[in-house]
C-alpha positions in Angstrom: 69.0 23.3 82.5 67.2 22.9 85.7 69.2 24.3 89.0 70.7 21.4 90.9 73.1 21.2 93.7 76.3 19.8 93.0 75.4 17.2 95.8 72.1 16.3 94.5 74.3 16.1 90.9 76.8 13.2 92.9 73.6 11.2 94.4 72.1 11.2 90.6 75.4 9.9 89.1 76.4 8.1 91.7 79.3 9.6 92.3 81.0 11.5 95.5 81.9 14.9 96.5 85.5 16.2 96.4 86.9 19.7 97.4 83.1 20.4 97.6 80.0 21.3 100.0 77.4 20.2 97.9 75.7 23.6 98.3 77.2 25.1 94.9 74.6 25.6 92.4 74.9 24.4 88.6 72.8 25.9 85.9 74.4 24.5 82.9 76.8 22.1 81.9 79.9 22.8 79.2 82.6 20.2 78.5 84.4 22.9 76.5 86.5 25.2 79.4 86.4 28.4 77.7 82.9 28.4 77.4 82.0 27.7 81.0 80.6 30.6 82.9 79.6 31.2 86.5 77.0 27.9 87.8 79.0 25.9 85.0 79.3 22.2 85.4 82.7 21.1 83.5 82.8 17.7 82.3 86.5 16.7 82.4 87.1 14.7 79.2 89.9 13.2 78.0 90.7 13.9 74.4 92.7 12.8 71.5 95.4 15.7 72.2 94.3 17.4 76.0 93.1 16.0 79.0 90.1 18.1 80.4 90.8 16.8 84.1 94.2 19.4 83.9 91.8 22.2 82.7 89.7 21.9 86.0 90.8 24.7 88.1 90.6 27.1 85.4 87.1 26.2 84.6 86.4 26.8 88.1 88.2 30.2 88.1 86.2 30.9 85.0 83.0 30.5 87.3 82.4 26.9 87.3 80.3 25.4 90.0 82.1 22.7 89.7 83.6 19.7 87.9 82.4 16.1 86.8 85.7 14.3 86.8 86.2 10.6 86.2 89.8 11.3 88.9 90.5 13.5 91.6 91.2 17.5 90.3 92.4 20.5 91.9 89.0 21.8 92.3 85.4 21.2 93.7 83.6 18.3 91.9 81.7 15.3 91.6 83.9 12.2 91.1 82.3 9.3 89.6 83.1 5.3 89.8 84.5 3.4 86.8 82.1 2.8 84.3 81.4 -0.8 84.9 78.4 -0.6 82.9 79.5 1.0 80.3 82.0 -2.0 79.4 81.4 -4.0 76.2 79.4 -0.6 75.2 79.9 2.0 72.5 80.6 4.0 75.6 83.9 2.4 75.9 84.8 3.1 72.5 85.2 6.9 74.0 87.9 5.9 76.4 88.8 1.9 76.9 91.2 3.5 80.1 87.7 4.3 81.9 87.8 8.2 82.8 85.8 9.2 80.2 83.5 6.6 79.5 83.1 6.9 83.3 82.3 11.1 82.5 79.7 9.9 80.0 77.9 7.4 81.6 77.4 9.9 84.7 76.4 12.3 82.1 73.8 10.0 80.8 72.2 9.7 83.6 71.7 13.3 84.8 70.3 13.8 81.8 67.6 10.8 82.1 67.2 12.7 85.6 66.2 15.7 84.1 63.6 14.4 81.5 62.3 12.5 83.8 62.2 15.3 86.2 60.0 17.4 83.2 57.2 15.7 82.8 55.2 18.0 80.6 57.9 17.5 77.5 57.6 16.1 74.2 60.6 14.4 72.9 61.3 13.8 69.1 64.2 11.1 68.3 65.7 12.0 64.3 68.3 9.6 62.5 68.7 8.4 58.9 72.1 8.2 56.9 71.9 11.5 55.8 69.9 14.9 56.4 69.3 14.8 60.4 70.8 18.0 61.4 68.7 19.8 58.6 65.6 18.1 59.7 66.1 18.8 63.1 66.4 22.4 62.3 63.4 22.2 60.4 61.6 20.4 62.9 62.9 23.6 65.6 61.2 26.3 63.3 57.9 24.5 63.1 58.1 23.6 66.7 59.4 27.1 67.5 55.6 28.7 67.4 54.0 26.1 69.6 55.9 26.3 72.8 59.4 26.6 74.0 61.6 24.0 72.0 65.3 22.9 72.5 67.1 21.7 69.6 71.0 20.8 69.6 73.4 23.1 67.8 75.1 21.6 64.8 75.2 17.9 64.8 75.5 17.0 68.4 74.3 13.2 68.0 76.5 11.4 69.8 77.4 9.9 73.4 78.3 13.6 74.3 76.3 15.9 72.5 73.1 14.0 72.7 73.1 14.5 76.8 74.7 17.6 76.5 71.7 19.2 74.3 69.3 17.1 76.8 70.4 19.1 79.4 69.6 22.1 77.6 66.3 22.0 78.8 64.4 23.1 81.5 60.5 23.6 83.4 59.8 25.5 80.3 60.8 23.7 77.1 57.9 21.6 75.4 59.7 20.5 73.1 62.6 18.8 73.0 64.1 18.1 69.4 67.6 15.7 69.6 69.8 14.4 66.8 70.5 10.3 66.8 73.9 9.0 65.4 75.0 5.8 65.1 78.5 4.2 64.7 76.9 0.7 65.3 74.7 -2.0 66.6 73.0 -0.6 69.9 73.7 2.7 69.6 70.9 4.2 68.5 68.9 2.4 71.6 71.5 3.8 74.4 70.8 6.9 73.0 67.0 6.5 73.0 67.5 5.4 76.9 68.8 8.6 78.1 66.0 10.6 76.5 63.3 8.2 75.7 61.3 10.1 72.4 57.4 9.9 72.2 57.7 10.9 68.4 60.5 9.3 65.9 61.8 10.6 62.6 63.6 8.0 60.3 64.6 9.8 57.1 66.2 7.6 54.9 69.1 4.5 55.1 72.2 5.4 52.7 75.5 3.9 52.5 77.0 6.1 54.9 79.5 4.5 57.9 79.3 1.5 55.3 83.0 0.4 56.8 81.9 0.4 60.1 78.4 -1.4 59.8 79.2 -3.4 56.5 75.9 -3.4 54.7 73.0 -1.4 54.3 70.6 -4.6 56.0 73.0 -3.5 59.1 72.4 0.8 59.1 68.7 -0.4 58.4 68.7 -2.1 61.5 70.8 0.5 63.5 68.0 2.8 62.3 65.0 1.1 63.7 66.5 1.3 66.6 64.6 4.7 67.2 61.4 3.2 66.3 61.4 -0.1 68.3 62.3 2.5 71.3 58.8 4.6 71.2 56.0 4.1 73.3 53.0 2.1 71.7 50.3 3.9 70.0 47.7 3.7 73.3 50.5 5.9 75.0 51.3 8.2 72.1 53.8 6.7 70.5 54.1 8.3 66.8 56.9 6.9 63.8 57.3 9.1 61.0 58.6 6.6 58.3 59.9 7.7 55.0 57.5 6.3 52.3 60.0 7.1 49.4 62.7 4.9 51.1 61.8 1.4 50.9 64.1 0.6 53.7 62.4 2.8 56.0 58.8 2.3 55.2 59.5 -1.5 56.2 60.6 -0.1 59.9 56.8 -0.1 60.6 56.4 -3.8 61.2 59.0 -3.3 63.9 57.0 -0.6 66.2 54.2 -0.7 68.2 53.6 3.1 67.7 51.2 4.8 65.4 53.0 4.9 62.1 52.6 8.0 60.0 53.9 7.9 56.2 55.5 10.9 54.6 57.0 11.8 51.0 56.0 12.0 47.6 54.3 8.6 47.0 51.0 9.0 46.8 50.0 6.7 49.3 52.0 8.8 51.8 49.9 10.5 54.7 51.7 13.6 54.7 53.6 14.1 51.4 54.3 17.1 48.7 52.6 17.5 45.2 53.6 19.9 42.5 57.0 20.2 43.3 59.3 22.7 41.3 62.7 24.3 41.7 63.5 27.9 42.0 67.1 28.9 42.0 67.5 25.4 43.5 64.6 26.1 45.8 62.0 23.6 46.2 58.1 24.7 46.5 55.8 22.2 46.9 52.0 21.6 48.0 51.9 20.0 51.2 48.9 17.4 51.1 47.9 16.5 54.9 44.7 14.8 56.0 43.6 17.4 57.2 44.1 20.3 54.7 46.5 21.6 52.1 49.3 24.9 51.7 51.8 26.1 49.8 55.5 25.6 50.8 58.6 27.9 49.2 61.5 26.6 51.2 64.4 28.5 51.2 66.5 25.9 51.7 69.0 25.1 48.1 68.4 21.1 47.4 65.1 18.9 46.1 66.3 16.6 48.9 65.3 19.1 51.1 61.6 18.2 50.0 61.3 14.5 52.5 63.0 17.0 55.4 60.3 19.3 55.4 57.7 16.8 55.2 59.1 14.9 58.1 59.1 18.5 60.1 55.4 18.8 58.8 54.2 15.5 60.0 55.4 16.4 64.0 54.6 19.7 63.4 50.8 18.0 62.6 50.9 15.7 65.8 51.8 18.2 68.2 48.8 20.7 67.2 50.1 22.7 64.3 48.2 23.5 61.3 48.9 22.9 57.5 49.1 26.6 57.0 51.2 27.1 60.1 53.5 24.6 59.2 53.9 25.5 55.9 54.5 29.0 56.9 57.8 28.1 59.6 59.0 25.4 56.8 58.8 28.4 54.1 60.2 30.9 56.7 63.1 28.7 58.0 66.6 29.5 56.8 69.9 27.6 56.8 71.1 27.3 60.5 74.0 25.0 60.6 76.9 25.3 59.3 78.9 24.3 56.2 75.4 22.1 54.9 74.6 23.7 51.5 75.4 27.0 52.5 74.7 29.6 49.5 76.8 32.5 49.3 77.2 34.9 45.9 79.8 36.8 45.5 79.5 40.4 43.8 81.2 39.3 40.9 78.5 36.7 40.3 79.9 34.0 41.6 77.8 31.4 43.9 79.8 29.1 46.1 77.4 26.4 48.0 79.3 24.8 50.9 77.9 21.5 51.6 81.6 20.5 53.5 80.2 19.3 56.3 79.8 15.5 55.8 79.6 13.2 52.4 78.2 9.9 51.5 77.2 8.6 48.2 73.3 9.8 48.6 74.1 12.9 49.8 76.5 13.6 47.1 74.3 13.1 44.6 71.8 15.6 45.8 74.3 18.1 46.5 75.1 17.5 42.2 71.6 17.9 41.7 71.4 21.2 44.0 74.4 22.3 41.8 72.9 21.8 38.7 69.7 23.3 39.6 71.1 26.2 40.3 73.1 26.4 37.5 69.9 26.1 35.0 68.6 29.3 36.4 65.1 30.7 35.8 63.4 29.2 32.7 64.5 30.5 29.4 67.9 31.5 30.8 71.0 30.6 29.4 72.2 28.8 32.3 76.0 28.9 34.5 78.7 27.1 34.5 78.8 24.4 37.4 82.1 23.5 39.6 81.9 20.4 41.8 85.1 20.3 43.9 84.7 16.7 45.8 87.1 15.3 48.1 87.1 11.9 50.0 84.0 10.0 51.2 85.2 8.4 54.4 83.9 5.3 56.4 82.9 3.5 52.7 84.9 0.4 53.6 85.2 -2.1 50.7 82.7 -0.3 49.1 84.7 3.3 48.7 86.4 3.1 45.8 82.8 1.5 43.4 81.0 4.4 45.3 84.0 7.3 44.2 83.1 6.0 40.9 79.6 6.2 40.8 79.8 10.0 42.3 81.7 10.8 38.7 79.3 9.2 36.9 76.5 10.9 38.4 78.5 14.3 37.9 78.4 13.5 34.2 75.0 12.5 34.1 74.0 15.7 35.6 75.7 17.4 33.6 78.3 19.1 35.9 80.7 21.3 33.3 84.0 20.8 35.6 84.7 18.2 38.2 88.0 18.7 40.5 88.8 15.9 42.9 90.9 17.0 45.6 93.7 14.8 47.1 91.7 11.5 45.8 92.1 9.9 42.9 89.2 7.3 42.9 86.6 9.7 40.8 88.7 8.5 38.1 89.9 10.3 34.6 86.8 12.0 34.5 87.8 14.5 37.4 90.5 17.3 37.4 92.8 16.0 40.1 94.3 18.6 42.7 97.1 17.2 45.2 95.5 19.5 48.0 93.5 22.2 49.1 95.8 25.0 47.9 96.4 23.7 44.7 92.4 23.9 44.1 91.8 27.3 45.9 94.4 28.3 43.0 92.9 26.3 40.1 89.6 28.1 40.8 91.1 31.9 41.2 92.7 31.6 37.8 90.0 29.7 36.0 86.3 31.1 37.6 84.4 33.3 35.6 81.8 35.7 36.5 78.2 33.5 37.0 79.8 30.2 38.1 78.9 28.0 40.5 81.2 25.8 42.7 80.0 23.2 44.8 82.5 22.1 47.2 81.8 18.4 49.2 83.7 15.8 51.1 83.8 14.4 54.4 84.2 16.5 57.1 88.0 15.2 57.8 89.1 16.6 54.8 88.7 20.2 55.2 87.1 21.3 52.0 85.3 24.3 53.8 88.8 25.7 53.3 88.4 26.5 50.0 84.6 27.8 50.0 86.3 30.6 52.7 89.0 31.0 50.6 87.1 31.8 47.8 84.6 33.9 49.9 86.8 35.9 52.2 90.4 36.0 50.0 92.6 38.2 51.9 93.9 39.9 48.7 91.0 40.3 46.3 88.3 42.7 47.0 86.2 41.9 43.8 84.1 39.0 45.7 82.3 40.8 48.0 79.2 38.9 49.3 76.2 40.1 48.4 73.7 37.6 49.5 74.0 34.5 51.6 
């Protein structure tokens, strides 16, 4: 973050000083209290079960500069007004009683402040139903080697993590990689107001958040709204559009940018040729305009194929090479958490822990992933394959048709065992498991040496428990990792 006063932080966010001189210097900003240090600014959230306004003296006596508060606290901070603007918004969804959509909105505009205060910075928007925080950490390694790039850790997309990453930066970063969620109509633009991109990434529209928005027309539009936000061509606006995802390649009538196609049609600008699997592991040829190279990601899923070519395609704009590119994309390694995450234990066993989030497209490449390890090399005798699935949420009318068609696909692919875990609606085709116990115990007394286990749901249901069950047991030494 850039130093700033905690005065010249009240006259950004228009708010006022309390307990405070103004002189105290902030060098970062945390809304979690125990990771605040000394020049800390603490954003004093209300939460679901804790207040942060009641954690603001010890955030202070942690180090904390000081605190952004949306009411008075027993400590120096910067106080901000209701947020009248923020009514009728998706920031009120955060807290109708004011405090914290108050918090946000002030925190929305310091970090406007501060990309507007670094002018030489490149922003790139990413959103899409599915496979944004992969792409974005693609898009960091290939990045990475041309200048000092900020990407958020883990999926911070929303109202809070999107500024909170934002703020990350400082005179140094060039690039400046950030995540775009959206829960619904005007989202996507409020988040493209606090740091407005030059480059956009739209990787796909799937069914995901299909109770909130209702159709896929609806997430289509949400989308575009990173798209319609970039600067025209003249002023270096670029779209990276998805040529594989019909959906997304039509986003192109609604930007005034240059429009860059990538994936494996062949009328795609940037796309990949040739591809195989390895273990799982895509390799491709990356065909650019301007040259050709070899790719050997290392990331598990063929899905993983459109990511690196969206990576590629900025990588391209912002001065990178084919062969440079295609050397970070083949270097890269997983980075976020609990998105197919590939351990083996010593006994042979390979656990992939894709727990993070599910939605009926990303499901089915996480089956594909599964069975593509399970083939093995060519010529081998192949493994047996586990998928242990658990709820899709946000599906709406649409969840129990799209449980369904997640078992079918299972049996398509050829999955050897499918467990369903406290949900019923994969049907008699799937082992059904009351909870997450009862399958941590299902798959000690009935995994063999060589198996695979795939283990999926929305994040809400917890399923990550049973991939660190079955990695780190407390009373069976026999699965020692030996790779991840």
């Amino acid at each position: 973050m850039i130093e700033m006063r905690l005065a010249e932080i009240a006259a950004v966010t228009g708010g006022r000083l309390h307990r405070a001189s103004g002189e105290e210097l902030v060098t970062a900003v945390e809304f979690d209290s125990r990771a605040v240090g000394p020049g800390g600014l603490f954003l004093a959230l209300p939460g679901e079960r804790v207040d942060g306004h009641d954690f603001a003296a010890a955030a202070v006596a942690a180090g904390a500069a000081g605190v952004l508060a949306g009411r008075e606290v027993d400590a120096p901070a910067v106080i901000v007004p209701p947020a009248e603007q923020a009514a009728g918004t998706y920031l009120a969804e955060f807290d109708p009683a004011g405090a914290g959509a108050a918090v946000l909105a002030a925190l929305a505009r310091l970090a406007r402040h501060v990309v507007d205060t670094l002018g030489d910075l490149t922003v790139v928007g990413v959103t899409g139903s599915s496979g944004k925080t992969s792409t974005k950490d693609l898009l960091a390694a290939v990045l990475g080697p041309l200048g000092p790039t900020v990407a958020p850790p883990g999926s911070f997309n929303n109202e809070l993590g999107h500024p909170w990453t934002v703020l990350r930066a400082d005179a140094a970063t060039r690039h400046l990689v950030l995540e775009l969620s959206a829960r619904g109509a005007g989202h996507i633009t409020a988040l493209s107001a606090i740091a407005p991109p030059r480059i956009g990434v739209v990787l796909n529209v799937g069914r995901a958040h299909l109770g909130e928005f209702g159709s896929q027309e609806a997430v289509a539009r949400a989308k575009g709204e990173l798209v319609e936000a970039l600067p025209a061509a003249a002023r270096g606006g670029v779209a990276v559009l998805n040529a594989d995802d019909p959906a997304v390649a039509a986003m192109a009538g609604r930007t005034t940018a240059r429009v860059v196609t990538v994936g494996q049609a062949p009328e795609a600008a940037v796309r990949a040729e040739d591809v195989t699997l390895d273990g799982g592991r895509p390799r491709f040829r990356l065909v650019t305009p301007v040259g050709e190279a070899a790719v050997a990601l290392q990331l598990v899923g063929a899905h993983h194929v459109g990511n690196a070519l969206a990576a590629a395609a900025v990588g391209l704009e912002l001065g990178a090479t084919p062969a440079e590119v295609a050397a970070a994309l083949s270097a890269s390694r997983p980075v976020s958490r609990w998105r197919m995450e590939v351990t083996e234990r010593r006994d042979g066993v390979t656990v992939v822990n894709d727990a993070y989030n599910a939605n009926p497209e990303s499901m089915r490449a996480a089956l594909q992933a599964l069975v593509a390890i399970g083939a093995g090399p060519p010529g081998g005798s192949g493994r047996r394959t586990w998928a242990v699935l658990g709820r899709m949420a946000e599906l709406g009318e649409q969840a129990a048709a799209a449980h369904v068609e997640v078992a079918a696909a299972a049996a398509e692919l050829g999955v050897d065992r499918l467990v369903a875990v406290d949900h019923t609606e994969y049907g008699s085709a799937a082992e059904h498991v009351g909870d997450v116990d009862a399958a941590v115990e299902l798959l000690r007394a009935e995994l063999r040496p060589g198996d695979v286990v795939l283990v999926k749901a929305s994040r809400a249901v917890g399923l990550d428990r049973i991939a660190a069950d079955l990695l780190h047991p407390r009373d069976d030494s026999s699965t020692e990792l030996v790779s991840r």
